[in-house]
N, CA and C of each residue as an Amber inpcrd file, in Angstrom:
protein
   345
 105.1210000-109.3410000 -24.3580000 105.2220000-108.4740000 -23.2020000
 104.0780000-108.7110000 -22.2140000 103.3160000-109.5740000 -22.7500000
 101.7470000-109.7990000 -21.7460000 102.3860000-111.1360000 -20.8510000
 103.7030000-111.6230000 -20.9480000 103.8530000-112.4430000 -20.6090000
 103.9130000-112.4120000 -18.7070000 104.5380000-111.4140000 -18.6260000
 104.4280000-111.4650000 -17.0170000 103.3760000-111.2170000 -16.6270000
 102.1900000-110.5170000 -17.5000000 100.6460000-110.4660000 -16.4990000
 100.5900000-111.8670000 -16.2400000 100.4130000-112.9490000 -17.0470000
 100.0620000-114.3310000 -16.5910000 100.7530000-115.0190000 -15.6890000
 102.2060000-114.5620000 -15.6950000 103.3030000-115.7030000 -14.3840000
 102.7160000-115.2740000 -12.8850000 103.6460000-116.2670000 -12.2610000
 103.7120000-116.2350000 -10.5490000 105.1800000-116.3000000 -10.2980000
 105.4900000-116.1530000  -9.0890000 107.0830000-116.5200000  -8.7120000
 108.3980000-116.5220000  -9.8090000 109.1440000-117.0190000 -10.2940000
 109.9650000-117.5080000 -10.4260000 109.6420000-117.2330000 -12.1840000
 108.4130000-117.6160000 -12.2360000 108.2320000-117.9220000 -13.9480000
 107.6790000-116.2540000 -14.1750000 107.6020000-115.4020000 -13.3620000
 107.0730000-114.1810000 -13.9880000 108.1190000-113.2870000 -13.7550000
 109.5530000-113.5170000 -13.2070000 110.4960000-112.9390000 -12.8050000
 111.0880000-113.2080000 -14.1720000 111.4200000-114.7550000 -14.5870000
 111.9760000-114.4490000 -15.9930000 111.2030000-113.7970000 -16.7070000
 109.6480000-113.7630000 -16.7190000 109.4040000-113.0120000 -18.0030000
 109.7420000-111.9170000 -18.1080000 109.3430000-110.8490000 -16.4230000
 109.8060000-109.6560000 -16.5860000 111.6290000-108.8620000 -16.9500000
 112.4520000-110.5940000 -16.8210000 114.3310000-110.4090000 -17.6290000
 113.8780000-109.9640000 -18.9710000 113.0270000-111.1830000 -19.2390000
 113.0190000-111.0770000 -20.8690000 112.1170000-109.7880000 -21.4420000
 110.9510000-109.2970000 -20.6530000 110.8630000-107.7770000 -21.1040000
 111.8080000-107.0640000 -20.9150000 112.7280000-107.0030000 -19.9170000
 113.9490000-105.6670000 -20.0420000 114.6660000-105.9810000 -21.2890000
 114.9170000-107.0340000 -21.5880000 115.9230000-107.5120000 -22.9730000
 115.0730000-106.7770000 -24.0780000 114.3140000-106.9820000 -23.9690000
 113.5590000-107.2210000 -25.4160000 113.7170000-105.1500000 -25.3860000
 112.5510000-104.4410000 -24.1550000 112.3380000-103.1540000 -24.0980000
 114.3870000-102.4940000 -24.2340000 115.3540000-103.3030000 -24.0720000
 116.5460000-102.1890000 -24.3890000 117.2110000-102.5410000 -25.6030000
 116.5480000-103.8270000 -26.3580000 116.6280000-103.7940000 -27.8260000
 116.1780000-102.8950000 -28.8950000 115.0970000-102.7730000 -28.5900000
 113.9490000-101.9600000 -28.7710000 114.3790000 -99.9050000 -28.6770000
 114.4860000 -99.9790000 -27.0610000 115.4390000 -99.0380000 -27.3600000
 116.6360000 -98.3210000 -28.3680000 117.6790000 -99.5710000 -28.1740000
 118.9480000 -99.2510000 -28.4670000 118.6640000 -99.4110000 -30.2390000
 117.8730000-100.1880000 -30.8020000 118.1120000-100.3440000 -32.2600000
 116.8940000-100.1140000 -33.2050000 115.5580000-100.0680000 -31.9400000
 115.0710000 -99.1770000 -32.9490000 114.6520000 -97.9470000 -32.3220000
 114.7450000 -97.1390000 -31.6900000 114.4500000 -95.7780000 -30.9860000
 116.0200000 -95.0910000 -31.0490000 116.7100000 -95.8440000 -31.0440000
 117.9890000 -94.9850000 -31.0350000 117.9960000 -93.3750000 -30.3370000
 118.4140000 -92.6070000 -31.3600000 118.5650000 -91.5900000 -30.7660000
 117.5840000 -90.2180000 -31.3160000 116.3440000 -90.9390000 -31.9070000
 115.1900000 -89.9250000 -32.0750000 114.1450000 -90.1600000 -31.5640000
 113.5290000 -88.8630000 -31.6780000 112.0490000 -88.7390000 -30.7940000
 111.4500000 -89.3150000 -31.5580000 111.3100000 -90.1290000 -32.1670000
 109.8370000 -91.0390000 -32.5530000 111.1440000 -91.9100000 -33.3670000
 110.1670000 -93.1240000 -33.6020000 110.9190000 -94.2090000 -34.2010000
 111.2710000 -93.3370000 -35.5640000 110.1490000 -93.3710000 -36.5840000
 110.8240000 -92.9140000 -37.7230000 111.2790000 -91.4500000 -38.0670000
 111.4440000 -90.6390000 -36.6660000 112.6270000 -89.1670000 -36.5360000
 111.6910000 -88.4560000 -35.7470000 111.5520000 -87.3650000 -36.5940000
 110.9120000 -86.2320000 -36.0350000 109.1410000 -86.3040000 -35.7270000
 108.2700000 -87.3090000 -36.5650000 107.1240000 -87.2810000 -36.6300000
 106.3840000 -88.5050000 -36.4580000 105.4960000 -88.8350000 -35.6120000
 105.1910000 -90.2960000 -35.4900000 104.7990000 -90.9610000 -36.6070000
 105.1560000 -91.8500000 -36.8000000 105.0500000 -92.9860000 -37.3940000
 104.1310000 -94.2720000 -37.1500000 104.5590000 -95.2750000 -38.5380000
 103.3530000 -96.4930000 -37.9010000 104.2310000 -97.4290000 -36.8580000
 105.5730000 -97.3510000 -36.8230000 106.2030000 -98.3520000 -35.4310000
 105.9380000 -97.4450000 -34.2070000 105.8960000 -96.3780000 -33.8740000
 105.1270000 -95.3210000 -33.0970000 104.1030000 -95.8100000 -32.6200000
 102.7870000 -95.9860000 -33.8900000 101.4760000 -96.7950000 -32.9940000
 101.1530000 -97.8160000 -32.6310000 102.0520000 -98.7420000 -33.5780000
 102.2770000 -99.9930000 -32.7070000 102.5410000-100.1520000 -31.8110000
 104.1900000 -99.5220000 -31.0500000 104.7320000-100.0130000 -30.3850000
 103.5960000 -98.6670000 -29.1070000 103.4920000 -97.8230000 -29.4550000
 101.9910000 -96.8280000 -28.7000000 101.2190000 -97.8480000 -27.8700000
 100.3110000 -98.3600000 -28.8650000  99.3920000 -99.4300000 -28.5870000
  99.6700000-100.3440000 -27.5320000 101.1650000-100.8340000 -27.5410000
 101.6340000-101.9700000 -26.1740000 101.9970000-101.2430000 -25.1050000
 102.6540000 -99.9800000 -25.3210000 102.9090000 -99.2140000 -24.3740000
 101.6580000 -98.8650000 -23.8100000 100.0160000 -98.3310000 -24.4840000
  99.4080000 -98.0050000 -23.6410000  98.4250000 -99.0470000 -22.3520000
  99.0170000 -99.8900000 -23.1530000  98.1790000-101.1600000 -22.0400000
  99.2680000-101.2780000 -21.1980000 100.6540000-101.3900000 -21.2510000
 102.0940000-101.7430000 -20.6400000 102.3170000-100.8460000 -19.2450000
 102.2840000 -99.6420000 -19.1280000 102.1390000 -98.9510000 -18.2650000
 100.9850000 -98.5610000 -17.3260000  99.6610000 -99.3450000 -17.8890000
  98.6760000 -99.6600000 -16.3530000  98.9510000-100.8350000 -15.9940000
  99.0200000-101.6400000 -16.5050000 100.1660000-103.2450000 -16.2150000
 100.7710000-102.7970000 -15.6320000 101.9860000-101.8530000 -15.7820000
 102.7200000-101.7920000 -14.3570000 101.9790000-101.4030000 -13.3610000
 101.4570000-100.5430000 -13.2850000 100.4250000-100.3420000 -11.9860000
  99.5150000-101.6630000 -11.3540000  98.7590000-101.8240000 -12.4980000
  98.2300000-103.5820000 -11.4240000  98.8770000-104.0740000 -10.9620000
 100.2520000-104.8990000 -11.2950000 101.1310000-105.4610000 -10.8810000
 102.3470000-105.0780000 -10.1700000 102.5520000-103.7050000 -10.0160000
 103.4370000-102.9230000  -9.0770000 104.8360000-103.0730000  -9.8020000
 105.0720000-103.5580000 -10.8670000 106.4140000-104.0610000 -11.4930000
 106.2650000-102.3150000 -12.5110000 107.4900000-101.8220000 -12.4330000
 108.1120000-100.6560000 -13.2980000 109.1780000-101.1620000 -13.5020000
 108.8610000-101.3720000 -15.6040000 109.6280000-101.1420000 -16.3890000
 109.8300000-100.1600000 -16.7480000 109.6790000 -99.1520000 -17.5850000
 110.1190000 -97.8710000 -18.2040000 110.4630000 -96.4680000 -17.6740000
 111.7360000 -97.2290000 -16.5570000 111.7820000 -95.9460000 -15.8800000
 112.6880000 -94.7430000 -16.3520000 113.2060000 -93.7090000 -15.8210000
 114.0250000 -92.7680000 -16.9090000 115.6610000 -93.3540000 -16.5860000
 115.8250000 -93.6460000 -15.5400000 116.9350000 -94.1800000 -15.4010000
 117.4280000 -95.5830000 -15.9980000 116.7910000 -96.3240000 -16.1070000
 116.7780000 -97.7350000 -16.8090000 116.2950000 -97.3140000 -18.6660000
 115.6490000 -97.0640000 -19.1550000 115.1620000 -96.7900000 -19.9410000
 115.2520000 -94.8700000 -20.7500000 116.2070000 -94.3040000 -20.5400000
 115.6780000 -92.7910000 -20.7910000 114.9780000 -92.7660000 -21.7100000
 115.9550000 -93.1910000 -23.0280000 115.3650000 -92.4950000 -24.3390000
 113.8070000 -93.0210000 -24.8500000 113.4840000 -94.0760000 -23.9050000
 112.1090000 -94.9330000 -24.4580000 110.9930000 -94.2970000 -23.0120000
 111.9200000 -93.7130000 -22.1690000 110.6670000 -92.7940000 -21.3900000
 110.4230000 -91.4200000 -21.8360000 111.3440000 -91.2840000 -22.5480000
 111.4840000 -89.7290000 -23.6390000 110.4250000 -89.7280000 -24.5700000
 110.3150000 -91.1830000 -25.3600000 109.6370000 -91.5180000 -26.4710000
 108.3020000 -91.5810000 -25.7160000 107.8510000 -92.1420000 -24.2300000
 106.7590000 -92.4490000 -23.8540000 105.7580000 -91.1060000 -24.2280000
 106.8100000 -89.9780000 -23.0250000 106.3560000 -88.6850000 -23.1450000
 105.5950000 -88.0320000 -24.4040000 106.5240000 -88.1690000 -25.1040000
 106.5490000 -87.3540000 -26.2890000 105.2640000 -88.0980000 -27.1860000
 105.1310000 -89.0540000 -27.0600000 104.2060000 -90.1490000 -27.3430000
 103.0050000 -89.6150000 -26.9950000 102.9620000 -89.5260000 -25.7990000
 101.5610000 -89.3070000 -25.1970000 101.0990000 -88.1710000 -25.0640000
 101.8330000 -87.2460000 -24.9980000 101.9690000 -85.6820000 -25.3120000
 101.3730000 -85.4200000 -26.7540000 101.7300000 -85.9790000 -27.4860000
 100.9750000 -85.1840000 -28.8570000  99.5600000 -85.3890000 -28.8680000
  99.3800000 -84.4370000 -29.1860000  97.3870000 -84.2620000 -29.4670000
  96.6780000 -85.3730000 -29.9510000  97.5050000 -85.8490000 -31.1730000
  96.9570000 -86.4730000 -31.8290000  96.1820000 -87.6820000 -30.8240000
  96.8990000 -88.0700000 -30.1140000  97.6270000 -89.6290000 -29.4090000
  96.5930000 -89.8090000 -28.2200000  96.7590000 -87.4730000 -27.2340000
  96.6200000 -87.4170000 -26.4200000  94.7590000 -87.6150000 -26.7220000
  94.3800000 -87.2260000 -27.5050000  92.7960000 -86.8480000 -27.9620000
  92.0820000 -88.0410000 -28.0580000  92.6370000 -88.9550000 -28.2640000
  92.2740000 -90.5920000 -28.8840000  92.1210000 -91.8960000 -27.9670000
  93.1440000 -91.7500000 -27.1050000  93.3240000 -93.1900000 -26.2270000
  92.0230000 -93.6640000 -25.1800000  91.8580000 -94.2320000 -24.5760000
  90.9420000 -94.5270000 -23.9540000  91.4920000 -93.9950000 -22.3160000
  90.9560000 -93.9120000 -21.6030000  91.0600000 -93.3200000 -20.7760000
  91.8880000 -94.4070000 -19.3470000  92.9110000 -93.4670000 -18.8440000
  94.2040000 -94.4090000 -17.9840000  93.1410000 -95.5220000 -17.1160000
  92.4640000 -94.8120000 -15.9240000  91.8550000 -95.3820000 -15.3090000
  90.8400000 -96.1740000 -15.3340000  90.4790000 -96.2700000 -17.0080000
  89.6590000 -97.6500000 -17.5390000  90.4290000 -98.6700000 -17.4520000
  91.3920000 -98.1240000 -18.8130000  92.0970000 -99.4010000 -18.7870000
  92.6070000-100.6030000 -17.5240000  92.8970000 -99.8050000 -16.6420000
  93.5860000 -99.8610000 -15.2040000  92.4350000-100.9100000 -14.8120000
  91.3570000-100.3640000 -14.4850000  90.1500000-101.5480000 -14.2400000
  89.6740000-102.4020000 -15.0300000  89.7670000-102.4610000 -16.2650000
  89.8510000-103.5320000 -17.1940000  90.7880000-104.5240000 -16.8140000
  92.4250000-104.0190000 -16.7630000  93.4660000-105.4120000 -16.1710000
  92.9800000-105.7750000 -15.1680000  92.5120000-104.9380000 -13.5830000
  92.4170000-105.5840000 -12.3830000  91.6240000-106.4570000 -12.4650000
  90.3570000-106.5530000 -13.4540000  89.3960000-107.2150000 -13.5410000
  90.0920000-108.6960000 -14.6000000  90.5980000-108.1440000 -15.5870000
  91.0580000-109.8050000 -16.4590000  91.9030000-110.4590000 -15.4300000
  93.2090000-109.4550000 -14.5070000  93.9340000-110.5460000 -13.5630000
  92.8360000-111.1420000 -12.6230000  92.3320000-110.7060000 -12.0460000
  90.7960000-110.8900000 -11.0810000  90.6810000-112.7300000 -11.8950000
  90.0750000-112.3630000 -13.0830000  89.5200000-113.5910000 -13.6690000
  91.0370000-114.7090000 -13.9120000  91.9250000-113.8680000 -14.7260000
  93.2520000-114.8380000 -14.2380000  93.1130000-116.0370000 -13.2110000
  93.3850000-115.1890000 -12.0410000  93.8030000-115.6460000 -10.5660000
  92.8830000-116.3980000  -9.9410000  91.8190000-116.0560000 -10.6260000
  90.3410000-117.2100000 -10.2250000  90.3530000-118.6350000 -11.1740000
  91.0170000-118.5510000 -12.2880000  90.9640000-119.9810000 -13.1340000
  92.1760000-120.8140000 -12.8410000  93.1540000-120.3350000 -12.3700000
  94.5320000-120.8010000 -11.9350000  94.1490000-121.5240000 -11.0340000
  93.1630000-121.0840000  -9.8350000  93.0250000-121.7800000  -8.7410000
  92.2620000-123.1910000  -8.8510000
């Protein structure tokens, strides 16, 4: 899923196909139709898939690309919520607007070695 931070043009357009594929697989077979992967209570595919989500959604912000919207995605923007909403989750993460300047700064360095 880190694959479209690294593309340009053409090659970061497929990556971002192949994240929708992958994020409504993901959806459809393993989120199905409960609030957390394994039902009612988070789980360890929960913090995994947590963990990509919480870097995944300031990624969209650096890069202006939204994946996980409610219309494209409900039940995995349901899961975001509910995700980030619990105490546990909410008490722990590092804070949005770090992270956020952490990517601007690795694409920063990106976009400077490309050249």
């Amino acid at each position: 899923m880190w694959e479209f931070f690294h593309k340009v043009g053409e090659e970061q357009q497929k990556a971002i196909e192949n994240n929708f594929k992958i994020l409504r697989t993901i959806e459809e077979h393993g989120l199905g139709d409960k609030k957390f992967f394994g039902g009612d209570e988070i789980g360890i595919a929960d913090l995994v898939f947590g963990m990509v989500i919480h870097y995944f959604a300031p990624m969209e912000d650096v890069m202006g690309v939204k994946f996980i919207k409610v219309d494209t995605f409900p039940r995995l923007h349901a899961w975001m919520r509910h995700f980030s909403e619990h105490p546990v989750i909410k008490d722990n993460v590092p804070d949005y607007s770090r992270v956020v300047d952490y990517l601007k700064g690795y694409l920063d360095l990106i976009n400077r070695m490309q050249k």
